[in-house]
C-alpha positions as CSV (number, residue, x, y, z in Angstrom):
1,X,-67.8,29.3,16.3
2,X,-65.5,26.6,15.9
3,X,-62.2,27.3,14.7
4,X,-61.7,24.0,13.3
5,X,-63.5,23.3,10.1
6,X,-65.1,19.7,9.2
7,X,-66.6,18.0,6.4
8,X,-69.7,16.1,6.5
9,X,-68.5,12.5,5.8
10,X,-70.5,9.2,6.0
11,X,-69.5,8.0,8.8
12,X,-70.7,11.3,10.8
13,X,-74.0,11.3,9.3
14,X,-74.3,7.7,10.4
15,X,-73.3,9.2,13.5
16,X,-76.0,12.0,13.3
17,X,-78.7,9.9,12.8
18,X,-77.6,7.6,15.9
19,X,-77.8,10.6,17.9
20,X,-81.3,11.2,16.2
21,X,-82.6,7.6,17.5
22,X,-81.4,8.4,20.7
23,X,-77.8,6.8,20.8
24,X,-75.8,7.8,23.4
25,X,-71.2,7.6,22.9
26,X,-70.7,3.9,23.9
27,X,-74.1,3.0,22.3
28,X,-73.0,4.2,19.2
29,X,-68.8,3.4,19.5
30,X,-70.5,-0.5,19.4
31,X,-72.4,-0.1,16.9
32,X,-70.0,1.6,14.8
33,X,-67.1,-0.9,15.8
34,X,-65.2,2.7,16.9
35,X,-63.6,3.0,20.2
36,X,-65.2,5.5,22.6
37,X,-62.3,8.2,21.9
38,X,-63.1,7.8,18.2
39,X,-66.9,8.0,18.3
40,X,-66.2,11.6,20.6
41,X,-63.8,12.9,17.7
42,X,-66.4,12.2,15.4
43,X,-68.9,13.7,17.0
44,X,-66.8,16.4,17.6
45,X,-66.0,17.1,14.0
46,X,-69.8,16.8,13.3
47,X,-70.9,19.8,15.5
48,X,-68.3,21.6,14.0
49,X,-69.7,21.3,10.4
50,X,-73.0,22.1,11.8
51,X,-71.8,25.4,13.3
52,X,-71.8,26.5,16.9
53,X,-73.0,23.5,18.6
54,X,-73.1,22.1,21.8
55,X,-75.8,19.9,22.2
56,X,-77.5,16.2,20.9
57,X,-80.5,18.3,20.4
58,X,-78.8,21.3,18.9
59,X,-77.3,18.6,16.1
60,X,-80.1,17.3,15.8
61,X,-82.3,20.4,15.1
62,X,-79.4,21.5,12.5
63,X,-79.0,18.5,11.0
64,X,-83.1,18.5,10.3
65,X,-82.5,22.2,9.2
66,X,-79.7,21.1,6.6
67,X,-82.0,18.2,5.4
68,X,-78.9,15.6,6.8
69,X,-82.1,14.0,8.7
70,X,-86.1,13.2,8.0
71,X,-88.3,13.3,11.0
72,X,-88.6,9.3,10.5
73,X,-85.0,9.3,11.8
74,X,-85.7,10.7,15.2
75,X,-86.7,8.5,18.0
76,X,-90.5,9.9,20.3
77,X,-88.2,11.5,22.7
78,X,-85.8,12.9,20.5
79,X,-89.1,14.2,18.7
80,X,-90.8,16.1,21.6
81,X,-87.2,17.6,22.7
82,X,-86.5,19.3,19.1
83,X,-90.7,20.2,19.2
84,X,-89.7,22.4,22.6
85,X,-86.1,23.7,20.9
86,X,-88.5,24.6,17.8
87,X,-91.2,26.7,20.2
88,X,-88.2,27.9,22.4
89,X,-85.9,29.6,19.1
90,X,-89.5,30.8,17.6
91,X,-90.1,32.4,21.1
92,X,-86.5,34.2,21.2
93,X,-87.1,35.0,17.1
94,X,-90.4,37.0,18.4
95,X,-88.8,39.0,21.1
96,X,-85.8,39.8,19.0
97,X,-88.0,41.8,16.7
């Protein structure tokens, strides 16, 4: 877990659902008007409130989890990746029992 403990603001749920559509950093630092540096921070600080992330897809799935995003958010690629992170923790869930 991350040591350093965020708050989610508006600006990283914008970010969040960028990531969502399928945004990658400098798609979303021009769209924001943030530098690159900026838009990494931020995302930074975002997987920290979510908890131990490392991932896009991990965000994602946690920020679908938290109700921070609706399915309608997520772009058809983004919606088949979280569909195999869904089968894959339900698989790990059954073995852990």
């Amino acid at each position: 877990m991350y040591k350093h403990q965020a708050r989610m603001t508006g600006r990283r749920r914008e970010i969040l659902i960028l990531i969502a559509k399928g945004y990658n950093n400098k798609q979303i630092a021009r769209k924001m008007g943030l530098s690159l540096s900026n838009t990494r921070m931020q995302k930074w600080r975002l997987y920290c409130h979510l908890g131990d992330i490392h991932s896009a897809i991990d965000a994602v799935y946690m920020g679908l989890q938290r109700g921070l995003l609706e399915l309608k958010d997520l772009s058809e690629a983004i919606r088949e990746e979280i569909e195999d992170v869904k089968v894959e923790k339900s698989l790990c869930n059954c073995t852990k029992r």
